[in-house]
C-alpha positions, 0 to 999 in steps of 0.5 A, a space after each residue: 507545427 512549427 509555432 513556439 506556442 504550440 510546443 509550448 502548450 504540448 509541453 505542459 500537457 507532457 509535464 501535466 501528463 507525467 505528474 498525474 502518472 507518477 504522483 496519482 496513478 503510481 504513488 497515492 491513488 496506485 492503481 496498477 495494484 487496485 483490483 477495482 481499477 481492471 476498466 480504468 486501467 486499460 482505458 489508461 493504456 489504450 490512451 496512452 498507446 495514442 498518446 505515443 503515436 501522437 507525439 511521435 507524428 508530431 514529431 517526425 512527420 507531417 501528414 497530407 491528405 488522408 494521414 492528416 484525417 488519421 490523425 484527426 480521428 486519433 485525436 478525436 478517439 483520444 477525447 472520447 477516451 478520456 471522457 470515458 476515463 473520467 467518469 469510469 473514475 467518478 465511478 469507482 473511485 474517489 479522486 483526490 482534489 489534486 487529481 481533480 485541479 489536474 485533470 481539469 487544467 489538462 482538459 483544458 490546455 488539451 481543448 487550447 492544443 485542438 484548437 490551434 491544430 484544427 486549421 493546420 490539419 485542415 490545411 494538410 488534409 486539402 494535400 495530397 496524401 503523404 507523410 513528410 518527415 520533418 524535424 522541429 529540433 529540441 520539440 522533436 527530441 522531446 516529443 519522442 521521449 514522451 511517446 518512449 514514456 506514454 509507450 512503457 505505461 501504456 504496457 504496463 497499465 494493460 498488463 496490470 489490467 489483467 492482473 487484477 482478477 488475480 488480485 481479488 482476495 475472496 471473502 473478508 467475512 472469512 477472515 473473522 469466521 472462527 468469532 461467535 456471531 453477532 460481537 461488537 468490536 471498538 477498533 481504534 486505528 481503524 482505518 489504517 492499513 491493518 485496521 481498515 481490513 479488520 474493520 471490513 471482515 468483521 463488518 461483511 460477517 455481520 458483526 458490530 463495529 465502532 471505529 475510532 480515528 481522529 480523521 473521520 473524513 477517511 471514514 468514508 472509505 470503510 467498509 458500511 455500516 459502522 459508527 465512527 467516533 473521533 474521542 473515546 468521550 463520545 461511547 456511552 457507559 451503557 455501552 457494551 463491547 465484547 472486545 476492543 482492538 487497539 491499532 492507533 500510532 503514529 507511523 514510525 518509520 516514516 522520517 527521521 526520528 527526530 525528538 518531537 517525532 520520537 515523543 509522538 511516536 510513543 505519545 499517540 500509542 500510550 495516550 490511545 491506550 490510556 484513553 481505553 483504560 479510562 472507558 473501561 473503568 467507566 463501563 458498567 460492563 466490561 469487554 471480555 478482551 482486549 488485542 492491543 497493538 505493539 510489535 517485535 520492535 520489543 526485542 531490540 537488534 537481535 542478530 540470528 537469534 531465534 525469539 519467542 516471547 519469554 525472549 529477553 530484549 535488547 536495549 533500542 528506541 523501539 523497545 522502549 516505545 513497546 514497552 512503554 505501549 504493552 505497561 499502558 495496555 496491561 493496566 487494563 487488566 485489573 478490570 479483569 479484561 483478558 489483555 494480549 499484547 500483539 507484537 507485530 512483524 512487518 505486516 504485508 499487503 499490496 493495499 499499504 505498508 512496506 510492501 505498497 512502498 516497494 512495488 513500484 520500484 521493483 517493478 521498474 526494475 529498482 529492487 535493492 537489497 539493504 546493507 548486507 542483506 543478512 538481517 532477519 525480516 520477522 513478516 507477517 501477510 496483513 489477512 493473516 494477522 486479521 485472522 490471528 487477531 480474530 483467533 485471539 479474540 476468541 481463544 479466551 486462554 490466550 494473554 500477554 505477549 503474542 508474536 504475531 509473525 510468520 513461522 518463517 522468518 527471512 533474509 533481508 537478501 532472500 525477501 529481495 529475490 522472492 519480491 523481485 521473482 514475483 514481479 518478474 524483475 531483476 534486483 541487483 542493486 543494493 544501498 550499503 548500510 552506512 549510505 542509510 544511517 547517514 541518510 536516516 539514522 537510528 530509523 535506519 538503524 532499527 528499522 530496515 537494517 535491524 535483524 530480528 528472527 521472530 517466531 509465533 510459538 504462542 500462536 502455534 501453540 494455540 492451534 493457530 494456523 497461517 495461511 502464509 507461512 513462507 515468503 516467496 508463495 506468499 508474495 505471488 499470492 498477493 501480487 497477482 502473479 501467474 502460479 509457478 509449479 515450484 513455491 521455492 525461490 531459488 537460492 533461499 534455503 527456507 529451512 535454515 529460516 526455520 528454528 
């Protein structure tokens, strides 16, 4: 083990190794939160478990005789593993073509590796058995931390195995139950984090979905059958909707608001929107609604205010990007289309958005707490807010503005400690504003630092009822994690959330 190349080849396979772990596995494919992914995840974990006592042999110690055939085997096992591995994902999941190029050139640096280790272990297995502790100086140093590294995510990748049951979400037709059977639905945005589970409830309920998007190749991740169409030109005038779902934009805290990306920001809402005005001119028959997307960005910074939707707003860019979205969707309404303007809070989900973002690092111990803490998070659970769109579609008094959040707003301070309980980590960091607004500026400003105290009176008032109306019980909800005979957080005084 002391040839250069040799180590040379086993630290490319340790930094191929940590890429596909944390760009794949944790922050695009995110497996440990993808309860389909149970059988890969624990083949990932015992792999890993192999990986450690691998790198920690070569390491520290030379085996003779028959520790030299033990390692031998673990080596030959760690093959069949990973064999096992790949078609397991082929399986159940599709592979980005990065993960692809990556496994293909570890399989092979892997296949250089054994190569160059056959005659040394062959040698050492005609030995007496002995393990000799060796030390290859640097080589070593960073053999150990890589079975430190494998170590940790081989425990984790087994413990969010058995997560995953726990993270099932039951059946989706349910979600959508309160509509008549049999409607036909255009969802634009409908293969985003809200509109893709939309799409899947109304389709397992049997009902007809046409989906547009301008990337059709996400497509095929939707839940079958549906029609996709990437232009509004391509749905005939004989056409009929009962109902039309308007989700489209551009993500809006996804960067620096620079003025290009604010102009995007509202262009792709209003072009979209505008677009849906056009169809329905066109119709011969019109849609009985429609549920077009807007959110409580409308109010602006509002402090500890209680708001409803009579509730004046504060001058923002978000409320202008609102605005200018909720006057391109109530022009629709003199086709005589009933038009609800929903005025989303942070939708949650372990799938995607915020929440998908935060998982990680809280899970390693990363939980933060933003600014002060004290500004108000208006949320909603992303099943809740399918089911409050299907409630809208089908409660025909209802129009205009709807706020479509939990009844209980929360604390930036008190969303921390509920995240952090549910995952079982500790938070104690905390990033001051100004150290954001430097950083991100007024997308800082407006979005992670803003305080707005957001309650569904609509809704509520029109006997809607949410399944996740507090934060804590919710998160360990849709978590996984093992229920507590107590629903409170400690330290969160959920009746002063309440108005």
């Amino acid at each position: 083990m002391t040839d250069p190349f040799l180590w040379t080849l086993i630290s490319v396979q340790i930094a191929m190794g940590l890429f596909d772990t944390l760009y794949h596995h944790e922050l695009t494919e995110r497996l440990a939160w993808r309860a389909s992914q149970k059988l890969e995840l624990r083949l990932h974990g015992i792999r890993n478990f192999f990986y450690g006592l691998i790198f920690l042999c070569f390491a520290w110690i030379e085996p003779h005789g028959l520790f030299a055939a033990a390692l031998a085997l673990v080596l030959v096992l760690e093959v069949v593993i990973t064999l096992w591995d790949f078609v397991e994902e082929d399986i159940s999941r599709k592979l980005p073509w990065t993960e692809r190029i990556n496994h293909t050139l570890l399989t092979l640096n892997y296949g250089a590796i054994l190569a160059l280790l056959a005659p040394i272990l062959w040698q050492w297995s005609q030995q007496p058995t002995a393990a000799t502790f060796v030390s290859y100086g640097w080589w070593s140093v960073m053999a150990s931390l890589a079975a430190c590294g494998v170590a940790v995510f081989a425990a984790r990748d087994l413990l969010a195995a058995a997560r995953s049951e726990r993270l099932l979400r039951g059946d989706p037709a349910e979600l959508v139950s309160v509509l008549p059977p049999h409607r036909h639905v255009l969802v634009t945005g409908g293969t985003g984090f809200v509109g893709s589970r939309l799409v899947e409830a109304l389709v397992s309920a049997g009902h007809d979905v046409t989906v547009l998007t301008r990337n059709a190749g996400k497509a095929g991740a939707l839940c079958h059958p549906v029609r996709v169409i990437t232009s509004l030109d391509q749905v005939r005038n004989g056409a009929h909707f009962d109902a039309l779902v308007n989700l489209a934009g551009d993500p809006i805290a996804n960067g620096l608001w620079t003025a290009k990306k604010r102009a995007r920001i509202i262009r792709s809402r209003v072009q979209t929107t505008e677009a849906l005005e056009a169809l329905v001119a066109r119709l011969d028959r019109k849609p009985d609604c429609l549920i077009s997307g807007s959110a409580i960005g409308w109010y602006g910074p509002r402090g500890d205010e209680v708001l409803t939707e009579k509730s004046e707003p504060a001058a923002a860019f978000t409320r202008e990007v609102c605005v200018r979205w909720e006057q391109a969707a109530a022009k629709i309404e003199k086709f005589n289309v009933r038009v609800i303007r929903l005025r989303m809070g942070l939708v949650l989900g372990v799938d995607g958005g915020m929440l998908a973002q935060l998982l990680t690092p809280f899970e390693f111990g990363g939980g933060t707490r933003l600014g002060d803490g004290r500004q108000w998070m208006s949320w909603i659970e992303r099943d809740d807010l399918v089911r409050a769109i299907a409630h809208a579609i089908a409660d025909g008094t209802l129009s205009g503005p709807v706020n479509a959040t939990a009844p209980v707003p929360v604390r930036n301070d008190a969303f921390t400690r509920a995240l952090a309980q549910a995952v079982r980590r500790p938070a104690f960091l905390r990033i001051p504003a100004w150290a954001l607004t430097w950083a991100l500026g007024d997308m800082a400003r407006e979005t992670m630092l803003v305080s707005q105290r957001v309650i569904p009176k609509k809704l509520i008032d029109h006997g809607f009822e949410f399944r996740h109306a507090e934060i804590a019980p919710m998160l360990r909800k849709i978590t996984g994690a093992k229920p507590e005979p107590s629903a409170d957080v400690p330290g969160i005084d959920t009746a002063d959330a309440k108005p």
